[in-house]
PLY file of the C-alpha trace (Angstrom):
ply
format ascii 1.0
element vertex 308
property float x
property float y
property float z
element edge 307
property int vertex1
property int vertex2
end_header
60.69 77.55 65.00
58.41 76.97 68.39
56.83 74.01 69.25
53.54 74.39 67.57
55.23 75.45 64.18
54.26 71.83 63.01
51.78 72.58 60.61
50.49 70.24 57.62
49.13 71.05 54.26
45.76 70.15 55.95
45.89 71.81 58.89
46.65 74.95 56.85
44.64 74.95 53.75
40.89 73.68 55.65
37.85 74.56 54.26
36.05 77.98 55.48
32.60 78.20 56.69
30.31 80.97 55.36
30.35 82.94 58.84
26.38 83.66 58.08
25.55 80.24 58.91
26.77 80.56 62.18
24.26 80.21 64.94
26.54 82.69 67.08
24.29 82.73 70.50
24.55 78.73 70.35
28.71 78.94 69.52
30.23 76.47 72.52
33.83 76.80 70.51
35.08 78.49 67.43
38.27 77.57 65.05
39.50 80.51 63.05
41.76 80.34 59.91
44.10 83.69 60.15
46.14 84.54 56.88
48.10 87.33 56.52
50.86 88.38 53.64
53.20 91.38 53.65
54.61 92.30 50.68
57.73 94.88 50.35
59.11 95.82 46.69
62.50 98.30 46.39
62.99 100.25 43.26
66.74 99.21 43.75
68.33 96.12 46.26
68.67 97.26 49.83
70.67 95.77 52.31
70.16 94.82 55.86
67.04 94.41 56.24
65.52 94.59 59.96
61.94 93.45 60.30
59.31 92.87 63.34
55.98 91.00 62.85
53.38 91.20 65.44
51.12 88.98 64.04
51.11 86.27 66.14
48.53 85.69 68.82
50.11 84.77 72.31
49.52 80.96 73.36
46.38 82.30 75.44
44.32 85.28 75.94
41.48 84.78 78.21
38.99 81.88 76.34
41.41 82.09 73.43
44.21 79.77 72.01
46.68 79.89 69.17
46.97 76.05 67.69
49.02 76.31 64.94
51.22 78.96 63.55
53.40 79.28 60.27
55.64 82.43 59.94
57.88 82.34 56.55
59.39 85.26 54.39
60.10 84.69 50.62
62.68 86.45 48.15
65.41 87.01 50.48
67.63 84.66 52.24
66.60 85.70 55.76
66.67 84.52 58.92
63.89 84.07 61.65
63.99 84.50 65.28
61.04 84.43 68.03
60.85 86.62 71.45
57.72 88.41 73.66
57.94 91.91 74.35
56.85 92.96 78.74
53.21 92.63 77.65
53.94 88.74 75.84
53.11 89.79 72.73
55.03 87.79 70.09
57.73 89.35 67.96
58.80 87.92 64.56
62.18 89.46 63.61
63.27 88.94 60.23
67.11 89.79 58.86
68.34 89.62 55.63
71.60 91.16 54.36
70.26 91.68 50.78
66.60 91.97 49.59
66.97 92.26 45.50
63.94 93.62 45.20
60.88 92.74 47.32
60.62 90.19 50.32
57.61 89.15 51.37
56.25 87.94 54.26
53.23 85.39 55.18
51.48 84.08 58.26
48.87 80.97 58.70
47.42 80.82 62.38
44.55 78.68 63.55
43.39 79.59 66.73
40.40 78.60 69.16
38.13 80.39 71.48
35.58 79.07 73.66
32.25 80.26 74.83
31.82 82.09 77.44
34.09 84.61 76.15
36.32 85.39 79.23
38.17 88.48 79.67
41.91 88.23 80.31
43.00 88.10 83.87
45.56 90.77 85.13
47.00 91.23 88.12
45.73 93.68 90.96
48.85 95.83 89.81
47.12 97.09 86.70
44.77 98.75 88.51
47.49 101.45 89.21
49.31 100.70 85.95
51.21 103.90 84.82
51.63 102.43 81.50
47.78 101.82 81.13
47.25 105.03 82.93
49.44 108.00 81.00
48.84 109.43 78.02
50.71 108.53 75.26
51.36 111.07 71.59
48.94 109.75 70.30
46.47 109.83 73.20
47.05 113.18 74.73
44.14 115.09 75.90
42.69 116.97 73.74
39.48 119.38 74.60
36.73 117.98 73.53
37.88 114.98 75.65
38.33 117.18 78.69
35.15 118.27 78.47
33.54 114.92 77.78
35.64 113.48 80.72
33.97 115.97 83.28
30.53 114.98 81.51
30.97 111.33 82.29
32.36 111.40 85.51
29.79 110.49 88.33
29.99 106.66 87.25
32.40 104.14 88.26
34.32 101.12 86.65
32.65 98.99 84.10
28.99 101.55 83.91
31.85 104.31 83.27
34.10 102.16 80.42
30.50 101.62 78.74
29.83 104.94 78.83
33.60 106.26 77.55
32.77 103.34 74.54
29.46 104.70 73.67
30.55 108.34 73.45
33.64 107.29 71.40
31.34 105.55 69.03
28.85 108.74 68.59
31.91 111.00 68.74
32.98 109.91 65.09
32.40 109.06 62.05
34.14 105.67 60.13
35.67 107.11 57.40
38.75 106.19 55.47
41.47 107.40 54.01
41.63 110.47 56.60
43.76 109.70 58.87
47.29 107.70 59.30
49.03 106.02 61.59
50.25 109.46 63.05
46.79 110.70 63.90
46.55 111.30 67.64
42.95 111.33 69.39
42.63 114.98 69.35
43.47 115.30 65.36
40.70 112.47 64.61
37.90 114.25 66.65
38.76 117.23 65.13
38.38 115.85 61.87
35.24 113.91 62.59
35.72 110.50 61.88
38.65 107.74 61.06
39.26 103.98 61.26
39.73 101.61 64.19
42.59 102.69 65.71
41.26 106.47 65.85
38.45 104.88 67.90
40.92 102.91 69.89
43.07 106.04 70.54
39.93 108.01 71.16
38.83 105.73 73.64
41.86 105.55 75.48
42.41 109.07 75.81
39.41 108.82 77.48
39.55 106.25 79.84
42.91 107.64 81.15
41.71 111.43 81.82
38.75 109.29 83.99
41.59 107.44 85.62
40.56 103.94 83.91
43.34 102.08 82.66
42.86 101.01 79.40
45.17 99.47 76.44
44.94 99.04 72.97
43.98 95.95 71.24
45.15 94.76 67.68
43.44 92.37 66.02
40.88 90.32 63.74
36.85 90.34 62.94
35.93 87.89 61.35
34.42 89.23 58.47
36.18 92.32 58.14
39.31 92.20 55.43
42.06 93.92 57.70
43.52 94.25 61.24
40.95 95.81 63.50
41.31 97.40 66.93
39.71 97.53 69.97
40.09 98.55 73.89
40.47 96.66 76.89
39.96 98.14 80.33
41.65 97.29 83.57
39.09 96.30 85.93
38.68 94.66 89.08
37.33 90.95 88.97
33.61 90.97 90.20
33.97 87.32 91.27
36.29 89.14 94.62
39.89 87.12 93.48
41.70 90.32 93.95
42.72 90.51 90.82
41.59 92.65 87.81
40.22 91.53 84.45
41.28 93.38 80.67
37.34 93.87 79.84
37.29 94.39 76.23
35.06 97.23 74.40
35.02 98.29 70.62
34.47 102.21 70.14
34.08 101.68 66.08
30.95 99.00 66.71
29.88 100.64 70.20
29.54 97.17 71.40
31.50 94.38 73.47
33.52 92.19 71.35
32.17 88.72 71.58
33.90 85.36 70.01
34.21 86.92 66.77
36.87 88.88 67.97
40.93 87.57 67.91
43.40 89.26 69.99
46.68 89.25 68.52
48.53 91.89 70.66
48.16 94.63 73.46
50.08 97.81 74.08
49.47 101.68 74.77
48.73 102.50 71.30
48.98 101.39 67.88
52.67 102.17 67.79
53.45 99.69 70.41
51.87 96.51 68.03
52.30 97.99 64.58
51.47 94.71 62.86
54.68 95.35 60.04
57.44 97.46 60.85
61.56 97.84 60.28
64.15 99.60 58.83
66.75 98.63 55.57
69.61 100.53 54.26
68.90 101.70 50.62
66.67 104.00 48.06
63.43 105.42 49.44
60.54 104.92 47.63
59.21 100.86 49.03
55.91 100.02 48.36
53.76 97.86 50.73
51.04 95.52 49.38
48.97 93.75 52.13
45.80 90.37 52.27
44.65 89.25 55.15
41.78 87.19 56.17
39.97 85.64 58.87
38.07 82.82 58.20
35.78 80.21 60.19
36.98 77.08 60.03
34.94 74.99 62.65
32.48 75.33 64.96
31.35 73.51 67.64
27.87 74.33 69.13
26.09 73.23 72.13
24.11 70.55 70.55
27.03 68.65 69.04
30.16 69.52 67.16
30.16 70.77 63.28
34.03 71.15 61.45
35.01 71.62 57.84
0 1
1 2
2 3
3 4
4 5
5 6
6 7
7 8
8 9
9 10
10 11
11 12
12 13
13 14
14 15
15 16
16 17
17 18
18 19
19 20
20 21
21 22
22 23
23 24
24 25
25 26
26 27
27 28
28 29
29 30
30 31
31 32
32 33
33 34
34 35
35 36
36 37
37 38
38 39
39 40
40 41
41 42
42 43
43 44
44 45
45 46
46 47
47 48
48 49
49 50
50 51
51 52
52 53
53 54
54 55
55 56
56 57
57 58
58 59
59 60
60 61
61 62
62 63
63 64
64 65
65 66
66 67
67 68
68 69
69 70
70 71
71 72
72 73
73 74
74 75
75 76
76 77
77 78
78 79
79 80
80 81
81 82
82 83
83 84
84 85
85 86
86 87
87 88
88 89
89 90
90 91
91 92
92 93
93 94
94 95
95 96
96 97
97 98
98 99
99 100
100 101
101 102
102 103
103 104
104 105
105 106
106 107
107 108
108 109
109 110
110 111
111 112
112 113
113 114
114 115
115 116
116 117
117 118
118 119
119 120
120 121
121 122
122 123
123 124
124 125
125 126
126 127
127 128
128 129
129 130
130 131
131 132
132 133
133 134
134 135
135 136
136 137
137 138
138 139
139 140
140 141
141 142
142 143
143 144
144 145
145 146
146 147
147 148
148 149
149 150
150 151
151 152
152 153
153 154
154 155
155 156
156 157
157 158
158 159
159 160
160 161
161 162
162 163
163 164
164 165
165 166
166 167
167 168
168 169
169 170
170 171
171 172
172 173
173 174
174 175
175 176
176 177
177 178
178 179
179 180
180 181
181 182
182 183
183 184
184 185
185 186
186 187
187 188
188 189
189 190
190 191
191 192
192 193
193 194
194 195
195 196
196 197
197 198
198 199
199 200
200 201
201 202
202 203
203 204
204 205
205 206
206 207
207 208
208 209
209 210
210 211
211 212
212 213
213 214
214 215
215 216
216 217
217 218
218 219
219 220
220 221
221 222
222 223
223 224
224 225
225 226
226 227
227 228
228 229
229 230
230 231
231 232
232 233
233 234
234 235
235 236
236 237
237 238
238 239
239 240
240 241
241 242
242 243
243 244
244 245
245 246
246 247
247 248
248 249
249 250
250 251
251 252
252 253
253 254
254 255
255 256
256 257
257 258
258 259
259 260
260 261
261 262
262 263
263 264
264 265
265 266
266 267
267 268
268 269
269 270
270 271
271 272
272 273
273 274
274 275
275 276
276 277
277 278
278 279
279 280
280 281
281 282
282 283
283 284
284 285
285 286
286 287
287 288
288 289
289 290
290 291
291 292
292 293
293 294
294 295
295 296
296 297
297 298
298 299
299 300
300 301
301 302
302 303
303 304
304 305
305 306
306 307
């Protein structure tokens, strides 16, 4: 357990704020409720189980803080351990030498942002990131983006991110249930539409073949039932530091994401932060059942402060 895996009934269980009541262009600071709950059931016990959880915000992401977090797994004895990956995200391994048959796995996380939103900082390296840079299987060019690449081209830095967003966001349709997590870019846009990530993956193919370097984003919306994703693109800092800024854009809403955004982790695609992953030795044939939630929990705008 970290240091700030204290948490009280209270601090865990607070009362949620209909987000609609919001007066969002007044928001000076935010408090968000995240719960999450994985749950794995086996048709017959397997045994050494292996698990990662990226579902963890890191300690600070630009404006943002993580508070309070509570990581447990149920129906297995199992044990916990905490690392960050190069990029800091946080990794949740779970191990269990016998799962009967299901194990399940749940997450309370209160964290904070603070308006202005502020972009990450980065260091001047990322500017000439290979990582951020290179196409990745499930951004590799595809035509369409080739050709849209040599259409946008003529802009520069953040006029040419807006512009790789906005096409992105005309470029497809949301539709579920027609892609996976396997889709590459080139596979959505031939199909026409897909979720988040598509639009993440989309995006990023993109930005790369225009030589911006750009990463993918999982997280939360508040309102929205599931993980969502996003882009963030390597920039240089206008204020002349010398160092560079992760400038965030969503492709799915064509729009910046403001403070109803969370950031839980960053990587070159969706493979890289797969919110639930791992391996066991046993029958095939698990079956995955998922909640999660984002919540308001307090608010604090610039007249005076209002909690639950």
């Amino acid at each position: 357990m970290t240091g700030r895996e204290q948490p009280t009934l209270q601090d865990l269980l607070p009362e949620a704020i209909d987000q609609s009541e919001v007066e969002w262009e007044r928001v000076a600071g935010i408090r968000y409720m995240i719960r999450q709950r994985f749950r794995y059931e086996y048709p017959r016990p397997v045994r050494d189980l292996r698990h990662r959880l990226m579902v963890v915000p890191p300690d600070s992401h630009g404006d943002q803080r993580t508070v309070l977090t509570h990581v447990a797994a149920a129906g297995a004895a199992a044990e916990t351990s905490w690392s960050r990956d190069a990029d800091g995200n946080v990794r949740v391994e779970v191990a269990a030498p016998l799962v009967e048959s299901a194990v399940e796995f749940e997450a309370r996380i209160v964290v904070e942002r603070a308006a202005p939103a502020r972009p990450c900082p980065l260091p001047a390296s990322a500017l000439t990131d290979g990582a951020l840079l290179s196409p990745t299987p499930l951004t590799e060019p595809a035509p369409p983006l080739v050709d849209a690449a040599r259409l946008l081209r003529g802009r520069t830095g953040r006029p040419l991110a807006e512009a790789a967003c906005a096409w992105t966001n005309a470029a497809l349709r949301y539709r579920g249930g027609v892609t996976d997590v396997g889709t590459s870019a080139g596979r959505a846009l031939e199909l026409g539409g897909g979720v988040c990530q598509d639009y993440a993956h989309v995006m990023l193919a993109l930005c790369r073949l225009l030589g911006l370097p750009a990463r993918y984003v999982s997280g939360h919306v508040v309102g929205e039932g599931g993980t969502h994703a996003w882009v963030e693109v390597a920039l240089p800092d206008p204020a002349g530091s010398g160092l560079a800024a992760a400038v965030p854009f969503d492709p799915t809403y064509g729009c910046r994401p403001g403070l109803d955004h969370v950031t839980v982790a960053t990587g070159r695609d969706y493979r890289d932060v797969a919110p639930t992953a791992g391996t066991y030795i046993g029958e095939r044939g698990g079956r995955l059942s998922a909640s999660k939630r984002m919540d308001v929990v307090g608010v604090e705008h610039a007249w005076g402060r209002r909690t639950a």
